[in-house]
N, C-alpha and C positions, 0 to 999 in steps of 0.2 A: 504493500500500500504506500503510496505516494505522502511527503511529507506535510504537503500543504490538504490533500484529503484526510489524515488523519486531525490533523489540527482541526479543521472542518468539522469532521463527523460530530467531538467534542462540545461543538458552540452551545447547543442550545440547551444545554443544561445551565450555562450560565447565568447568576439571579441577576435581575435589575435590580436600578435604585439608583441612588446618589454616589454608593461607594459599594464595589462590590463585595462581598462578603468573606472575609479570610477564612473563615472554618467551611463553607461552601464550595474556593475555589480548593483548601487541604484534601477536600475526601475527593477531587476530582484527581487530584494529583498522583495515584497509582497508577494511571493510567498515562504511560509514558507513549511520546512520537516516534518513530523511526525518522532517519534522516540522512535520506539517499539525495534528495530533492534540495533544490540552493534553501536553507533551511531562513537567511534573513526575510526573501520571498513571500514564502508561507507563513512565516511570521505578521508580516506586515500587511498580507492577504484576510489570515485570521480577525485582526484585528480591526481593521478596516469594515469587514461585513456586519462586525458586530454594534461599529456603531453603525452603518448605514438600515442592518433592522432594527436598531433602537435597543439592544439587548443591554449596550453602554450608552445611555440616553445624554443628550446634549448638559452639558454643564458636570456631566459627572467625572469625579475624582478619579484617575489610571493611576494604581500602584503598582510599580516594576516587579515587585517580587510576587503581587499575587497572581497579576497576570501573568506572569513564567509558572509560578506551582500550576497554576490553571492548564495551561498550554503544556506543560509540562518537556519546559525547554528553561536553559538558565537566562540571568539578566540580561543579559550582551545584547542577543539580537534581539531583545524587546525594546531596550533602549535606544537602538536604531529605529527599530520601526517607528518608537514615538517621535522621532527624530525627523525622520521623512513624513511621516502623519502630518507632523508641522506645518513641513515646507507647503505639503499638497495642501493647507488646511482644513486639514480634519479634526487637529488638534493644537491646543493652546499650551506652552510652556511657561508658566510665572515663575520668577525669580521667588524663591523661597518658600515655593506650594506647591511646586509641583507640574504633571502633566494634566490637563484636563479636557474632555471633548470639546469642541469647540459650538457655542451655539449661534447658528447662524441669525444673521442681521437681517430685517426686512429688505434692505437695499437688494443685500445677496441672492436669498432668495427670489425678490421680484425680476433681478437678472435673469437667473439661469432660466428662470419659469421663462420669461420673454425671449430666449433664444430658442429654446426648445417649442416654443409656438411657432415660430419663423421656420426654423427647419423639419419640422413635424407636417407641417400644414407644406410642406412642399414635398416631402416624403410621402403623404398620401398621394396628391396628382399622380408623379410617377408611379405608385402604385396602380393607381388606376388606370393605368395606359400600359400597363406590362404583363397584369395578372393573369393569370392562366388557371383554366378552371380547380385545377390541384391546388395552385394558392388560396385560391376564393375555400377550399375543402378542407385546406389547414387554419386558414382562419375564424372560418366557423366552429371547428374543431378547439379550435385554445377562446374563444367566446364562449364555449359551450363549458371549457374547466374554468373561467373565470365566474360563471351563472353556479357553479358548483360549490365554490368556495364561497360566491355569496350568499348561499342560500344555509350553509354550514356556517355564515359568520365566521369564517378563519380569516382575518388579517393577514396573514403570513402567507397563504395562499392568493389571495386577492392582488398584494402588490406584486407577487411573482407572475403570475398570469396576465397584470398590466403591462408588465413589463416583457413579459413574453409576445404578444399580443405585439407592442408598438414598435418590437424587434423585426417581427415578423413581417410587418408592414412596408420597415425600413431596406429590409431585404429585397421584398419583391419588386422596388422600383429601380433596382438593375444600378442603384448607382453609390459603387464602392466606396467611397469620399464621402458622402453624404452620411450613409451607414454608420461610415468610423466617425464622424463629426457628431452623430446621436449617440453612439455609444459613448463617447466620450464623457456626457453628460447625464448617460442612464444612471449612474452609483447615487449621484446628487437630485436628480429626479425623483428616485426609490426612496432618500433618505426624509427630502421634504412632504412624498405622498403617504407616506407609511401612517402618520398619525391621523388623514382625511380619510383613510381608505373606507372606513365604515360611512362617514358620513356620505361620501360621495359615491358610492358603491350604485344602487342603485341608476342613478342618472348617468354615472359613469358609462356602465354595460348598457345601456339603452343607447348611449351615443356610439359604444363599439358597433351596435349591430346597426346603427344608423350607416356607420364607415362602410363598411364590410359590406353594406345593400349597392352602396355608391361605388365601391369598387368593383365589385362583380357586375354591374352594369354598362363599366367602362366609364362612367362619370365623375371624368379628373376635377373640373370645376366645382362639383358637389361634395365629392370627398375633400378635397381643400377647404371647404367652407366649413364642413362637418367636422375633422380635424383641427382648424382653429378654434373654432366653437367651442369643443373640447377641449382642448387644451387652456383656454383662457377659465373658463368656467374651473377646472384645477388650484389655476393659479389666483383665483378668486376667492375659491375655498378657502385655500392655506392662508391667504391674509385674512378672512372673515373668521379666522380661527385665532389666528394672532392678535388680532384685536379685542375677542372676547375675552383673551390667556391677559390681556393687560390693561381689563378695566375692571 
């Protein structure tokens, strides 16, 4: 098994909270990684998803040594990873406190949300001018585990299937540059929809199968509108959410 799969397999035992829990991450800690695999990688891979599903929730305390007993790897390459977490912003280093997730700023968030309307909403069109009846049969297909998860209430499935779902999308419109230019922004995307998912769950899948009608139709101009649409209404969410978190 691979080193960054087994770090992986581990996460979701992980407690939330403000500070993770030293006797929670001890009893995880018999459970050692192999480490064939570049182990700083998988390190920094671990820990990264775990803030992006929220499992290390925004403002909370990273202690070096509990996440290594956790992870079950020593200090070094977790201290890198917090290191580059930095750089990439995912995490905050204060002078005499510590590591800490970093919690995003309205500015931030309404950035990334407005790019990803821009190139989303251009990722459909091409979808819709490329898709071959098999895409339109996979899309339906991850609309249909996305209608599952909602109907289960799993969060954790919801944003995986959203995120499957807009990959999918990104794919079928044949243009490799575009793809990597949304992937790029999927982790951050994931990290800010994870706490709307319930709320917007419902209208969300409504607007998928709205996409997905307009692509299978061939109607680039209607799935661009239905993709914007979508996507704003997201990034609508998250601030009408941040605004009640601050009054």
């Amino acid at each position: 098994m691979h080193t960054k799969s087994c770090i992986l397999s581990r996460m979701t035992s992980l407690p939330s909270g403000r500070r993770a829990g030293k006797s929670s991450l001890s009893a995880a800690a018999s459970r050692r990684v192999e480490r064939p695999a570049p182990l700083r990688q998988a390190v920094y891979d671990a820990l990264l998803e775990l803030i992006v599903n929220r499992t290390l929730a925004p403002g909370q305390h990273l202690v070096e040594a509990e996440l290594a007993e956790y992870l079950g790897v020593s200090r070094q390459p977790v201290r890198e990873a917090l290191q580059r977490l930095q750089t990439d912003g995912w995490v905050d280093l204060r002078p005499a406190q510590g590591a800490f997730v970093h919690t995003p700023t309205e500015e931030e968030a309404d950035q990334l949300l407005a790019v990803r309307s821009v190139l989303e909403t251009y990722s459909a069109k091409l979808a819709a001018e490329h898709a071959t009846p098999q895409d339109v049969k996979q899309l339906k297909k991850l609309q249909k585990a996305g209608e599952d998860a909602l109907a289960a209430a799993d969060v954790e499935r919801l944003v995986q299937a959203n995120a499957d779902l807009h990959a999918a999308v990104a794919a079928i419109g044949r243009n490799k540059v575009l793809a990597e230019m949304i992937g790029l922004v999927d982790r951050r995307v994931r990290w800010y929809y994870t706490p709307i998912a319930r709320p917007r769950s419902r209208d969300s899948w409504n607007e998928h199968a709205e996409l997905i009608a307009a692509i299978a139709d061939g109607d680039a101009e209607r799935a661009g509108e239905v993709m914007h649409h979508h996507a704003e209404q997201t990034r609508q969410t998250y601030h009408d959410r941040k605004t009640t978190e601050s009054n």
